[in-house]
C-alpha positions in Angstrom: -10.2 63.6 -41.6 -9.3 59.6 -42.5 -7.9 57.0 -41.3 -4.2 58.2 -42.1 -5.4 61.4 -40.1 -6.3 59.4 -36.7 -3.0 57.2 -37.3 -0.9 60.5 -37.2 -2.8 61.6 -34.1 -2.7 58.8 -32.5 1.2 58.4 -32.6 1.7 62.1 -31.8 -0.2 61.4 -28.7 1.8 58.6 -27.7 5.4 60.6 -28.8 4.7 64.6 -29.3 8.2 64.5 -30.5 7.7 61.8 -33.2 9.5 62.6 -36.3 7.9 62.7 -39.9 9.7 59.9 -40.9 8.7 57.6 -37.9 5.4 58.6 -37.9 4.9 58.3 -42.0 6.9 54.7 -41.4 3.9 53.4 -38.9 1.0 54.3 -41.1 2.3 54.1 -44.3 2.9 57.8 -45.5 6.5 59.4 -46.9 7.4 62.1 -44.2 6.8 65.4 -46.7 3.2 63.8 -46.8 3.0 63.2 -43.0 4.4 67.0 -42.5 2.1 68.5 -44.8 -0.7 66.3 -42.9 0.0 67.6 -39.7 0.2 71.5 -41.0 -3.4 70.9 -41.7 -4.5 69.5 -39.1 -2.5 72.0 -37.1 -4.1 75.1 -39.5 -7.6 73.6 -39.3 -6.9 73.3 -34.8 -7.6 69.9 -35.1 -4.2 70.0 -33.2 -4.2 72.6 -30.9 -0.7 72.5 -30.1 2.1 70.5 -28.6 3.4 69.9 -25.3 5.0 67.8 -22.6 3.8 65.6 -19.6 5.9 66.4 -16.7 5.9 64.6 -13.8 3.7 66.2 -10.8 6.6 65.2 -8.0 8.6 67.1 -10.0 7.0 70.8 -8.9 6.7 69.2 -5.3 2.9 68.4 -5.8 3.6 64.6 -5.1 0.2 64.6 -2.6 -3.2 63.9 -4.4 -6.7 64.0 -3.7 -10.0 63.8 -5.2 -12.5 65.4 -3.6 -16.8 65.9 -3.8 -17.9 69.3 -3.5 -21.3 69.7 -1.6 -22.8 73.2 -1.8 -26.1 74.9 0.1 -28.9 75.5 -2.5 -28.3 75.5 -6.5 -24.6 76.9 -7.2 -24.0 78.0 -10.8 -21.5 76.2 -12.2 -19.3 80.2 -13.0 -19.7 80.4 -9.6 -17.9 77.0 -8.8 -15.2 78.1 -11.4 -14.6 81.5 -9.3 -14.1 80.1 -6.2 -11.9 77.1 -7.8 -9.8 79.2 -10.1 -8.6 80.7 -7.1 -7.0 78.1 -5.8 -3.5 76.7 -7.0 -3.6 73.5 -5.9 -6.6 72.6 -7.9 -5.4 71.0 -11.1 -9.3 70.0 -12.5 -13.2 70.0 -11.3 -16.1 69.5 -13.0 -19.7 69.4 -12.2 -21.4 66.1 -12.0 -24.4 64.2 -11.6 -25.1 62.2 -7.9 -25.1 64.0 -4.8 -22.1 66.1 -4.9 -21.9 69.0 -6.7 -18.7 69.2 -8.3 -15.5 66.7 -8.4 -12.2 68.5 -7.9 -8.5 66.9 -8.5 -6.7 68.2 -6.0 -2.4 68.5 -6.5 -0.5 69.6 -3.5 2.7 69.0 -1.8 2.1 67.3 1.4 -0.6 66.5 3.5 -0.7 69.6 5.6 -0.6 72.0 2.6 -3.7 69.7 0.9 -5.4 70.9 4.2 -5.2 74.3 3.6 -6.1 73.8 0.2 -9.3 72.3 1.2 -9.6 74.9 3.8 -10.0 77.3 1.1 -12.7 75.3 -0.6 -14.8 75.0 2.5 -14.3 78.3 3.5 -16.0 79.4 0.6 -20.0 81.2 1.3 -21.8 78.8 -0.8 -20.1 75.3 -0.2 -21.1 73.3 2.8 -18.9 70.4 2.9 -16.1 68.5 1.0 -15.5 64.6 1.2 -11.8 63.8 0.4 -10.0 60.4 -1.1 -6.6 60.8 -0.9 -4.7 58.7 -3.7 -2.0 56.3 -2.9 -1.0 55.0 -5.5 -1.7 55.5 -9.4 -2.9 52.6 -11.2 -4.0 53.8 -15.2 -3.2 57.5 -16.4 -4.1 58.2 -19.9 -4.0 61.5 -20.8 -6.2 61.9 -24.1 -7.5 65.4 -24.7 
């Protein structure tokens, strides 16, 4: 990978739906050379594949929440994906370092249905308690993966 490589990224990140042409205009490239680019790095799953962002308050999920995961004793983290998996309203957890066990990004529609969500959680054998932070309003969301 070069330079031209991150520059084609980079602006399919921003606009999935970029065109050869605009993309090859930015960083310098014809667009058969920007298409034949991308095939490799699409062949090679540097690109993985190609997708949209749609807007959560759109399904109804306009409620979110971030939540710590405390569990009793030393929880594998298969285990925390099993009992997470299972619920629909989380959108992503991970493990972390600190005093919690796991961070979870929670994605529901309201405030009573976020409950029962994190109902669920706690209701699970191994976890013994949840502390929640409800977001109000978003203030940076870059989605990079």
């Amino acid at each position: 990978m070069d330079s031209l490589d991150y520059g084609i990224i980079e602006h399919l990140r921003r606009n999935a739906r970029a065109g050869y042409g605009d993309i090859g205009e930015e960083i310098g490239l014809s667009a058969s050379a920007v298409k034949r680019r991308v095939d490799k790095l699409v062949a090679d799953r540097v690109i993985r594949g190609f997708t949209i962002q749609v807007d959560p308050t759109v399904d109804g999920l306009a409620t979110e929440a971030y939540v710590e995961l405390f569990c009793r004793g030393t929880v594998a983290p298969d285990e925390l994906r099993r009992i997470l998996s299972g619920i629909p309203e989380v959108v992503d957890a991970g493990t972390v370092t600190g005093s919690a066990d796991a961070i979870v990004h929670m994605r529901s529609r309201d405030i009573p249905s976020l409950e029962s969500a994190l109902e669920k959680v706690r209701d699970a054998p191994n976890v013994d308690h949840t502390r929640s932070a409800i977001v109000l309003s978003r203030l940076i969301s870059r989605q990079k993966h």
